[in-house]
KOLDOFI-612526 format. One line per 8 residues: number of its first residue (from 1); for each residue x, y, z of C-alpha. Coordinates in Angstrom, 3 decimals, padded with zeros to 6 digits. Layout:
// residues N
NUM) X Y Z | ...
This chain:
// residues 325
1) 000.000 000.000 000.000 | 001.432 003.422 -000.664 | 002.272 005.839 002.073 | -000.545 007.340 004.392 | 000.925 010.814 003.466 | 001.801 010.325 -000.148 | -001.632 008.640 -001.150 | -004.260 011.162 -002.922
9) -007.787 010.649 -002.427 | -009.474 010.446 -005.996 | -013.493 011.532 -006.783 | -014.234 009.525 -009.399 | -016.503 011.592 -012.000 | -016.710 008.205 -014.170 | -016.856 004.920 -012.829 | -017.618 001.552 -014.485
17) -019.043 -000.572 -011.286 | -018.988 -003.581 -012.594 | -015.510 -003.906 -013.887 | -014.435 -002.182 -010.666 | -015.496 -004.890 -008.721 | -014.837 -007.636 -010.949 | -010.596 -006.012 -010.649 | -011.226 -006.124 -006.750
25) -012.587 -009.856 -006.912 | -009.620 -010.887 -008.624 | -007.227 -009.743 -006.662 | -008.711 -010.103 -002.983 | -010.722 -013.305 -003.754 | -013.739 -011.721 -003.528 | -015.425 -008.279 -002.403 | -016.079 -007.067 000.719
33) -019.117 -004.281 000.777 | -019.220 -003.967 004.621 | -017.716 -005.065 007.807 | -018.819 -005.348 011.089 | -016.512 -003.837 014.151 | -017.599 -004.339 017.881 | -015.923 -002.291 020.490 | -016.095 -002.932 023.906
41) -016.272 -000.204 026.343 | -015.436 -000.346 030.167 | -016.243 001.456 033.352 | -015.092 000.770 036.896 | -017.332 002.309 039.765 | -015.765 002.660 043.198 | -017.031 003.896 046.396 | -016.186 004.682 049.598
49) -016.795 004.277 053.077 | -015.570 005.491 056.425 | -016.001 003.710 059.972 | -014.255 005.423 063.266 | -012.484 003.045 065.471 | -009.113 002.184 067.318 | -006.406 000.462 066.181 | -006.615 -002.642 068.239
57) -008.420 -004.926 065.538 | -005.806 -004.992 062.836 | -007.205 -008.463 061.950 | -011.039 -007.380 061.960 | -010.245 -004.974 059.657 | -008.489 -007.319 057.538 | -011.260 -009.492 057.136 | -013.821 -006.629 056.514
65) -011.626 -005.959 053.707 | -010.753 -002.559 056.269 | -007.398 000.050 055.455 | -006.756 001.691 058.951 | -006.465 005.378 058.046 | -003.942 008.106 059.627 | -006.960 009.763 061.069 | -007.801 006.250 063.007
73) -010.564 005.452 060.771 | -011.300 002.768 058.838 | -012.232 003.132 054.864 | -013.503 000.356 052.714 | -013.342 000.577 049.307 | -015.905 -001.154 046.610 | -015.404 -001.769 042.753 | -018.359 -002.716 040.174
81) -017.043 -003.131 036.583 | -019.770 -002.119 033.971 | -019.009 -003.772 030.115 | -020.896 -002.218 027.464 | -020.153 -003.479 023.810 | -021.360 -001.962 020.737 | -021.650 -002.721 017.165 | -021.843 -000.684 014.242
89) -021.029 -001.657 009.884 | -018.647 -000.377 008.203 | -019.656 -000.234 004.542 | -017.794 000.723 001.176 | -019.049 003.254 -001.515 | -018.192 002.627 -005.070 | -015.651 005.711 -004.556 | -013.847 004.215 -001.408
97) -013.655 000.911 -003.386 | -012.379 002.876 -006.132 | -009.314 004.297 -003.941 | -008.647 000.958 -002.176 | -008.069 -000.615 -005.950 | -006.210 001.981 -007.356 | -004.067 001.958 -004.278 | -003.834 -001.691 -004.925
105) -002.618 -001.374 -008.127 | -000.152 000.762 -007.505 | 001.409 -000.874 -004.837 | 001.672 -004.292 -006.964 | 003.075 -002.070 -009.740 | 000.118 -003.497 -012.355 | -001.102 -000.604 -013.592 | 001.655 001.350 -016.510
113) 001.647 005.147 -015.915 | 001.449 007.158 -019.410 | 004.223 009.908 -018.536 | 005.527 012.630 -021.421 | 008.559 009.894 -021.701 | 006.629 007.113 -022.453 | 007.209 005.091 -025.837 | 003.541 004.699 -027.233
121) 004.952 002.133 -029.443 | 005.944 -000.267 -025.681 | 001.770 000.035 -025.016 | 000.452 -003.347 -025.527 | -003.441 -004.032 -026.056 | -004.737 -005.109 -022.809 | -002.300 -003.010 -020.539 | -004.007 -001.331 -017.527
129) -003.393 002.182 -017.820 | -003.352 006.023 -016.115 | -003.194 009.193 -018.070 | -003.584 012.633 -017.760 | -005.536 014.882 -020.214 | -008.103 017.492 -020.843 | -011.623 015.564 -021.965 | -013.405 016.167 -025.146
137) -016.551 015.010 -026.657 | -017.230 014.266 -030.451 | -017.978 017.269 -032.709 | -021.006 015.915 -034.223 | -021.975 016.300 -029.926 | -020.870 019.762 -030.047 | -022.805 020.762 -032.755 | -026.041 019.372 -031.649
145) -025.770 020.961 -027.822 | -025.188 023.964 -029.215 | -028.377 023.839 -031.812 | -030.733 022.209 -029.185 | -029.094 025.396 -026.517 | -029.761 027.587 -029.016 | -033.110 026.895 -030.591 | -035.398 027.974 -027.820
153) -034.363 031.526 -028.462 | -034.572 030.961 -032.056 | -038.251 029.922 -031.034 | -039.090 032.785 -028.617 | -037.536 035.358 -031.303 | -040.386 033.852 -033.706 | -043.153 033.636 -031.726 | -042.801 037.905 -031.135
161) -043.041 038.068 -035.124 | -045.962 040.372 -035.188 | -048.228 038.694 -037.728 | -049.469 041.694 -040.646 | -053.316 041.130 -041.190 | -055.041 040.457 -044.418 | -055.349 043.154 -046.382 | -058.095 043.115 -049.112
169) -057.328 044.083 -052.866 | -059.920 047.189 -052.472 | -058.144 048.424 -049.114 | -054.837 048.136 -051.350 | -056.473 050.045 -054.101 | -057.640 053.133 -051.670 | -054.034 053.263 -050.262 | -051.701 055.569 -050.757
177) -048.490 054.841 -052.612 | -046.369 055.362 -050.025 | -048.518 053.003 -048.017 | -048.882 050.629 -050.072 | -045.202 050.079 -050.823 | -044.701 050.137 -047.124 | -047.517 047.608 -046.655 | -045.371 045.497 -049.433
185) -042.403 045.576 -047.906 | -043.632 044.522 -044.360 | -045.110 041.665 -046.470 | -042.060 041.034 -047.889 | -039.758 040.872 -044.765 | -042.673 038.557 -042.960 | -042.202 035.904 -046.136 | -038.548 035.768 -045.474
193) -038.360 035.654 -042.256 | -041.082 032.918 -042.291 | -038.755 030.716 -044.848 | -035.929 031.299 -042.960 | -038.156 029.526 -039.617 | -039.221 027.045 -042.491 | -035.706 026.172 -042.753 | -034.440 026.280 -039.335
201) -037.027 024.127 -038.257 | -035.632 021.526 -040.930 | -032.053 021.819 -039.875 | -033.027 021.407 -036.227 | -034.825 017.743 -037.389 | -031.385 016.979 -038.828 | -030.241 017.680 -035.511 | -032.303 015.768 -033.800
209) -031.915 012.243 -036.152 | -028.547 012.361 -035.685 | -028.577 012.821 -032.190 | -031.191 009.847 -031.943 | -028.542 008.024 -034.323 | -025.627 008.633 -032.032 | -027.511 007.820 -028.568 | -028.606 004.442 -030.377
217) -025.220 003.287 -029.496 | -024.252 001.482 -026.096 | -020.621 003.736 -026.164 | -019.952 007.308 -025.924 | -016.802 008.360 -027.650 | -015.024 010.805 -025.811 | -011.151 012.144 -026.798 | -008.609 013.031 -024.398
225) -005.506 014.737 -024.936 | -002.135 015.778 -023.897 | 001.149 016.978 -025.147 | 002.272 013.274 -025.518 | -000.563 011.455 -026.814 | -004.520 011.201 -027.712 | -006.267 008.932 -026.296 | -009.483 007.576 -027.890
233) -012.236 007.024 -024.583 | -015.051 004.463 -025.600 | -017.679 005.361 -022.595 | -020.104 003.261 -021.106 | -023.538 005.101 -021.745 | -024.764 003.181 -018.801 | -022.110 005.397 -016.735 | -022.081 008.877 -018.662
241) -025.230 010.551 -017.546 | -025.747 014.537 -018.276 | -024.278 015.232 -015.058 | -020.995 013.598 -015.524 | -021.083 014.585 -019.423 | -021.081 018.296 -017.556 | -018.743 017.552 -015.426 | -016.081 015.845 -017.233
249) -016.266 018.263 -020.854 | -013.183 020.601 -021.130 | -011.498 020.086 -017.592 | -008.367 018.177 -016.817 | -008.626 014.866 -015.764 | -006.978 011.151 -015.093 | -007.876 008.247 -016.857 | -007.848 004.551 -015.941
257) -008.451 002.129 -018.247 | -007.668 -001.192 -020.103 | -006.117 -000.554 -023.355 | -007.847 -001.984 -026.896 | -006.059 -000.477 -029.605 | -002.611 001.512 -030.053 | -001.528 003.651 -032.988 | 001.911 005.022 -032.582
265) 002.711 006.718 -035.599 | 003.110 010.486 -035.537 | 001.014 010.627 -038.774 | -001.804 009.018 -037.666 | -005.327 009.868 -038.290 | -007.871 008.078 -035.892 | -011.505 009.057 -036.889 | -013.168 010.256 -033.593
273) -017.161 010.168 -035.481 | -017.164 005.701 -034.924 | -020.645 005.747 -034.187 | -023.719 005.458 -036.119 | -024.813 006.303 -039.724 | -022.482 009.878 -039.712 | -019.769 007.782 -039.593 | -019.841 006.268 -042.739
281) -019.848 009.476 -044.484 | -016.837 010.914 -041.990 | -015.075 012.275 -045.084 | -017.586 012.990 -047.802 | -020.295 014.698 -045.267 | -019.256 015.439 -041.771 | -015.802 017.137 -042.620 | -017.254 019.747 -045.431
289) -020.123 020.522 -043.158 | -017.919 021.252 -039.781 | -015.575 023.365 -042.157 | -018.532 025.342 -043.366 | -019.736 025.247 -039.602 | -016.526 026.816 -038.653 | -016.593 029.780 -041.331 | -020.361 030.618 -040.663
297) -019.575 031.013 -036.890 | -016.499 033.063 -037.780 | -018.037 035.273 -040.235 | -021.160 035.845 -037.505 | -018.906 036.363 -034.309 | -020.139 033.193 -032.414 | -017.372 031.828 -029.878 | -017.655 028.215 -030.375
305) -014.935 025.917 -030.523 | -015.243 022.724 -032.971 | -013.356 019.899 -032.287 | -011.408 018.243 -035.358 | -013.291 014.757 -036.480 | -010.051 013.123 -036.189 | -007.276 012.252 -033.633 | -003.847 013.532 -035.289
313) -000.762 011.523 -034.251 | -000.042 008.458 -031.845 | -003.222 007.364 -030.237 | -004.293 004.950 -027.755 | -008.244 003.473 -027.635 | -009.013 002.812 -023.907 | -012.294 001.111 -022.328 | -012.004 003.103 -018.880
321) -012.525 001.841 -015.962 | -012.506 005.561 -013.881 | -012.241 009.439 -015.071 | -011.224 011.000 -011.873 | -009.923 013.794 -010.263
């Protein structure tokens, strides 16, 4: 076990149960949820007594169980021994089980830290691993959070469209030019902006079949990345709630995992989009449409940051067993 002082507790943000326990099994024969500890309190009771009298019975006072005092008096002393025991179960959490395995592994040495000085090309399939990265989702992910964030206001925005009423051909005719051409033009602008809606409202069903497409899929593909090497995270869904998808995006975290794949030439290109029907088309549909994604949010101003479909350079694909901090 490592050092009281040199161990770090770690919160898992990620955590695959069942393959945590099924590590613990196999190396402590088994799993222990809870324990039960007794303790055993004790409490002596002692009292005292006091009886004048002279100093002529020394053996009296022995067999009363007497002391003969300075002050000529007799004291007797009493003891009554109280035993309480208690009981109480000490349980694990998925987190403390967590630490106690990790700790494990690092004490037995099985688990193969991914430092800046690591050769990728040494990683074998099926090495237990820990790395350090910042976490990123998929881009197709990006793009639809930021349509489904963004189309309420896109809704509200339409819904204040004052609607112009009918006008009837002999109201037009007893207009005014001016107001006529004015009355035009309002027409006009409400036309547009009511193809434009048209449209939006299509592009936001695109949204949502591919996100139905890509939550078909048991695995959430997540990328981290350092200055040494990208990994390639294939996520439980069962484990990657919104919560932890919130939690884990964009911050800095470790990894440990089982690796399933390594790639460690510096000219690699690992496709990040594995899952579902956008995959197939990774080159022929989803890069041309995040380029033009990337120029449309550039030309209008809008801060958002599109990750690149594929993993350049040496890259490792890890099942993880934790994402922690």
């Amino acid at each position: 076990m490592p050092d009281q002082d040199s161990f770090e507790l770690a919160h898992p943000i990620y955590l695959d149960t069942p393959m945590l326990v099924s590590f613990l099994a196999a190396l402590d024969d088994g799993v222990y949820y809870s324990s039960e500890v007794a303790e055993k309190l004790g409490k002596t009771r002692k009292s005292d007594g006091e009886i004048s009298g002279a100093a002529k019975l020394p053996s009296l006072a022995s067999l009363l169980g007497l002391n003969l005092s300075a002050s000529g008096k007799y004291s007797r002393q009493g003891a009554e021994d109280q035993n309480v025991e208690s009981k109480f179960v000490r349980e694990h959490t998925s987190a403390s089980l967590f630490n106690r395995l990790r700790s494990r592994l690092h004490s037995d040495g099985l688990v193969q830290i991914i430092s800046p000085d690591v050769d990728i090309a040494e990683v074998r399939p099926g090495a237990l691993i820990e790395v350090t990265g910042t976490i990123e989702t998929d881009p197709m992910r990006t793009i639809i959070d930021f349509f489904q964030s963004l189309w309420p206001f896109i809704e509200g925005e339409h819904e204040k469209t004052q609607v112009l009423p009918a006008v009837k051909r002999t109201q037009r005719r007893n207009m005014s030019p001016e107001r006529r051409a004015e009355l035009e033009a309002l027409e006009v602008q409400q036309a547009l902006a009511k193809e434009a809606f048209e449209e939006q409202q299509q592009t936001m069903k695109l949204v949502d079949m591919m996100k139905s497409d890509l939550e078909s899929s048991p695995i959430v593909d997540l990328v981290l990345r350092n200055e040494r090497v990208s990994g390639l995270i294939t996520a439980s869904r069962e484990f990657f709630g919104t919560e932890v998808a919130a939690a884990l995006l964009g911050g800095t975290f470790s990894l440990v995992g089982k690796v399933a794949a390594v790639n460690p030439r510096q000219d690699a290109e690992t496709p990040v989009i594995r899952r579902g029907a956008m995959s197939t088309v990774i080159n022929t549909g989803v890069v041309p449409m995040l380029e033009l994604m990337r120029q449309n949010f550039e030309d209008h101003n809008i801060q958002l940051s599109v990750p690149d479909p594929f993993i350049k350079g040496p890259c490792l694909q890890v099942i993880p067993l934790a994402i922690f901090v």
